[in-house]
C-alpha angles and dihedrals in degrees: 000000000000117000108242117222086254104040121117123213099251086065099057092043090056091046088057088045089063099042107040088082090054092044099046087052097050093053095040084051091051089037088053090050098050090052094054095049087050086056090047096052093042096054092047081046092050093040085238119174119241123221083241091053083043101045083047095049085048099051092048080048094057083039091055102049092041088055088046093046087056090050098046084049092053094241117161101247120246 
């Protein structure tokens, strides 16, 4: 957004007008990006556990005692 010789102010003022949304949505979405990568790394630094990690351990969990129920019922496994 360089001022022309011949622009008037308004212009330019018009021109910025017209770019400032564009531009306030490109750096919150970079913004928003770089925050996110900073989560991620903190919770790999931190050994975290996802809720992805978490929702896959669960559902081993439910497998494992329902494995366990059939064998303490006496059920031929499948």
């Amino acid at each position: 957004m360089v001022a022309r010789g011949s622009e008037r102010f308004a212009d330019i003022f018009e021109e910025l007008l017209v770019e400032l949304p564009a531009r306030v949505r490109g750096g919150q979405a970079r913004l928003s990006e770089q925050a996110l990568a900073a989560l991620r790394a903190l919770i790999e630094q931190l050994n975290l556990v996802t809720r992805e990690d978490f929702d896959e351990l669960e559902l081993r969990v439910a497998q494992l005692e329902h494995r366990l129920r059939l064998l303490e019922q006496g059920e031929p496994r499948l």
